[in-house]
C-alpha positions as CSV (number, residue, x, y, z in Angstrom):
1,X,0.0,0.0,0.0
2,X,1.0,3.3,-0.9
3,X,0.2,7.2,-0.1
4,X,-0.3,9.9,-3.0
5,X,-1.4,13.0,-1.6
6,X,-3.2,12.0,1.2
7,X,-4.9,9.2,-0.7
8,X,-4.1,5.5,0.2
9,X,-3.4,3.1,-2.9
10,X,-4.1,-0.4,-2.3
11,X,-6.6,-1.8,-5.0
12,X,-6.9,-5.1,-7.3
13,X,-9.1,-6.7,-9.8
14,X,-10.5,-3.0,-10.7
15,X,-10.5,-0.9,-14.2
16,X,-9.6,2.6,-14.4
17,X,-11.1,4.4,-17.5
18,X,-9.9,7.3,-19.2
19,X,-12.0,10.1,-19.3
20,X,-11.2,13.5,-21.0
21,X,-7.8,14.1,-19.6
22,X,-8.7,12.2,-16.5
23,X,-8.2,8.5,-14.8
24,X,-10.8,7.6,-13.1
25,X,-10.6,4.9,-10.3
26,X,-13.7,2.7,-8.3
27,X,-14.3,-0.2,-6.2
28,X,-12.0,-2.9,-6.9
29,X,-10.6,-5.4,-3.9
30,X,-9.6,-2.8,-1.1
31,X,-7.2,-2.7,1.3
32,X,-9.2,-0.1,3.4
33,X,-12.4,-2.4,3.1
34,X,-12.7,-4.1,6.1
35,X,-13.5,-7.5,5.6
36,X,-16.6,-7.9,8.1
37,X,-17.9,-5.6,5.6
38,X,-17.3,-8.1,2.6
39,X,-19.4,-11.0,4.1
40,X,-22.5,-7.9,3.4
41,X,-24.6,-8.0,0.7
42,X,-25.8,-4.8,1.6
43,X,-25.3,-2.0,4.0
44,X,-25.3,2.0,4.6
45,X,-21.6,1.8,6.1
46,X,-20.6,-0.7,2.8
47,X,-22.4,2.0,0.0
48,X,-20.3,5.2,2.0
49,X,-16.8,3.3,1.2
50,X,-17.7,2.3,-2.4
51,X,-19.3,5.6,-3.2
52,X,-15.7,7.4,-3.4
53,X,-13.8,8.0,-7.0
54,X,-10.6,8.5,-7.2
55,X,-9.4,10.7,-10.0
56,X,-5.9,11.0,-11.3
57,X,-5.7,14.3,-13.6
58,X,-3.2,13.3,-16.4
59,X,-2.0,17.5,-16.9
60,X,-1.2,17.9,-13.6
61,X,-0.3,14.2,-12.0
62,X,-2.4,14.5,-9.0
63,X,-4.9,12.5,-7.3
64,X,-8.2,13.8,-6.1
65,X,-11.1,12.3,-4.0
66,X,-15.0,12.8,-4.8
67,X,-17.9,11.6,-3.7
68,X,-20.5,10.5,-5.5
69,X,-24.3,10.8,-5.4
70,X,-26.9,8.4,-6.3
71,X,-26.8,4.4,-5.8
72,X,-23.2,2.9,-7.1
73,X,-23.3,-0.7,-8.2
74,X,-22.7,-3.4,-5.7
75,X,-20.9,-5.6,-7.9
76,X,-17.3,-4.4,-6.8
77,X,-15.0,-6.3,-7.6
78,X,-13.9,-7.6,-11.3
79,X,-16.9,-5.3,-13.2
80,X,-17.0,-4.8,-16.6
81,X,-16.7,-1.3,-17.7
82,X,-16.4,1.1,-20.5
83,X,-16.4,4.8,-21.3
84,X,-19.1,6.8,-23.7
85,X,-18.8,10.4,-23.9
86,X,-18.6,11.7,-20.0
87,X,-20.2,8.7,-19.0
88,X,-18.5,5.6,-17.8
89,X,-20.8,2.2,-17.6
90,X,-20.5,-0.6,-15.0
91,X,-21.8,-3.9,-15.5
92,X,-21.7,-6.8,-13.0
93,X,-18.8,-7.8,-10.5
94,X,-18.2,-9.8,-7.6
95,X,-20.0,-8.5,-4.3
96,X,-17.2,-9.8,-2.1
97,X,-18.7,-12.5,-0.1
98,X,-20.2,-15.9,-0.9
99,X,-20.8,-16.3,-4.6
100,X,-22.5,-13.3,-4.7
101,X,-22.4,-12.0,-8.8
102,X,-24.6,-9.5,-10.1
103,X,-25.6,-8.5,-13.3
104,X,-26.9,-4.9,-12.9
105,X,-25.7,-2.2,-15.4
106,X,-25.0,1.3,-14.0
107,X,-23.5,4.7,-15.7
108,X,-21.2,7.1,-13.6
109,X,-21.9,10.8,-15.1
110,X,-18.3,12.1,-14.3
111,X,-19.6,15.8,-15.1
112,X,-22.0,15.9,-12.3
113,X,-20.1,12.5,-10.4
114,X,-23.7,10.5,-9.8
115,X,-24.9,7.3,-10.1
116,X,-28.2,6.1,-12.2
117,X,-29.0,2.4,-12.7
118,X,-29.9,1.5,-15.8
119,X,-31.0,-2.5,-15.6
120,X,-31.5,-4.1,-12.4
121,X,-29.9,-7.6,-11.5
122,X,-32.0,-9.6,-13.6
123,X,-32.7,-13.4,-12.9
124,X,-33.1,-14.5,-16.5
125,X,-29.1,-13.3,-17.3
126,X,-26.4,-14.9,-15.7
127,X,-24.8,-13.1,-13.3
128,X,-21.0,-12.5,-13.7
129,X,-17.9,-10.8,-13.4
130,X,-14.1,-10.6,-15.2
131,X,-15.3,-10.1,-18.7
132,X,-15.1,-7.2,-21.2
133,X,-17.1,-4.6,-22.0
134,X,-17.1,-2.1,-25.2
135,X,-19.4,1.0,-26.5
136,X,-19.8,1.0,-30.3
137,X,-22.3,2.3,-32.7
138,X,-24.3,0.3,-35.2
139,X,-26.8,1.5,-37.8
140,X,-26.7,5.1,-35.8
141,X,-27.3,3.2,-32.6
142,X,-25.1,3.1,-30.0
143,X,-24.6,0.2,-28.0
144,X,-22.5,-1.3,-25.1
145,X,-21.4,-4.7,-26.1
146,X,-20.8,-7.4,-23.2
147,X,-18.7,-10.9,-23.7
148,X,-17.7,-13.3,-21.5
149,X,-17.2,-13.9,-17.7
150,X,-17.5,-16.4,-14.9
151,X,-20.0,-16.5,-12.4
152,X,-23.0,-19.3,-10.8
153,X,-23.6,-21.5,-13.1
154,X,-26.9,-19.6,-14.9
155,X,-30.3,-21.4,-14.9
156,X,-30.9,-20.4,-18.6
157,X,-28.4,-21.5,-21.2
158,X,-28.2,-20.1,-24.6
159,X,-27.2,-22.7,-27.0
160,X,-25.2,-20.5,-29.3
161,X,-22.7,-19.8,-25.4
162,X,-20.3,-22.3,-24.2
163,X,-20.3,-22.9,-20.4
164,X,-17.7,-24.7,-18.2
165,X,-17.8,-25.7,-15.2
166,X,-14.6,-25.0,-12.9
167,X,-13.2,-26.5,-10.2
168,X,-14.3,-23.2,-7.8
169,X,-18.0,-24.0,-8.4
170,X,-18.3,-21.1,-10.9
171,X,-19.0,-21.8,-14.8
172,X,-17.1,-19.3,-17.6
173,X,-19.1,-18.7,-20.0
174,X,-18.3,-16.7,-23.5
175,X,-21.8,-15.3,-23.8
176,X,-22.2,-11.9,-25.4
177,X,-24.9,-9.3,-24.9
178,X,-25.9,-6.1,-26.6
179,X,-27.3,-3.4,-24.9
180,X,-28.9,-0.6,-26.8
181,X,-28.6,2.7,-24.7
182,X,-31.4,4.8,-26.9
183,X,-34.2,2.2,-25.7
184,X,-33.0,0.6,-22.4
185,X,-33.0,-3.4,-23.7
186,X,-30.7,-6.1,-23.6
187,X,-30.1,-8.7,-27.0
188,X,-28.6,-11.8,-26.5
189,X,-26.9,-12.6,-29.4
């Protein structure tokens, strides 16, 4: 672990999207997240130490702190992520405790630094985390596309996926999704 201006470094299994002229740092496996606080699907004191940014200004090398407003994701840990315009989208990640996966989709506005939720964890997807994530456009439509990941083995299997079982309990999967931001929906594809 590490200081930088008064801010502790001590993360893993996180991504760190550019931004403008700007890194910008959440969540990820915490040194400074006590591990009572893992086992917790849930809490008030668990949201306050995930709702912090970190943002490393590439002009002037610092680091800076801010908190955000709004709900962030709970998925913490090995999310998929990707950057459109100011906005930067979360989707899934490990929760920390148990097998706890999620499948949620979120967007960080980094002009006003707040949360919104876009898609809920949803039963019908499987829920998972170290995978990629991409925004693209198609026929003037942009989309966020989604591949890959391991997670509980899903109660619905697409027959165009593979899905194997590991050792851990967890299946990988190489399942790809596309989600359309003008209308809200998911494709399975």
């Amino acid at each position: 672990m590490s200081e930088q201006n008064g801010i502790y470094k001590g993360r893993a299994r996180h991504s760190t999207p550019l931004v403008g002229g700007s890194l910008y740092l959440w969540a990820g496996a915490q040194i400074d997240l006590p591990r009572t606080l893992a086992r917790f699907h849930d809490s008030h004191q668990r949201r306050k130490l995930v709702s912090a940014v970190e943002k490393f200004t590439l002009s002037t090398g610092r680091w800076s702190s801010h908190l955000t407003r709004g709900t962030p994701p709970l998925g913490v840990v090995g999310y998929y992520c990707t950057t459109f315009r100011s906005n930067i989208y979360y989707y899934g990640g490990f929760c920390g405790h148990d097998t706890c996966f999620h499948n949620s989709l979120s967007v960080l506005n980094t002009l006003t630094m707040s949360w919104t939720q876009l898609h809920p964890n949803d039963e019908s997807m499987m829920k998972k985390a170290y995978g990629g994530m991409l925004s693209l456009e198609l026929d003037e439509t942009d989309y966020l596309f989604i591949v890959g990941g391991t997670g509980p083995t899903p109660a619905v299997r697409h027959p165009q996926f593979q899905y194997e079982q590991l050792e851990d309990g967890v299946a990988r999967t190489n399942e790809q999704l596309l989600y359309n931001l003008s209308n809200g929906e998911f494709h399975i594809k």
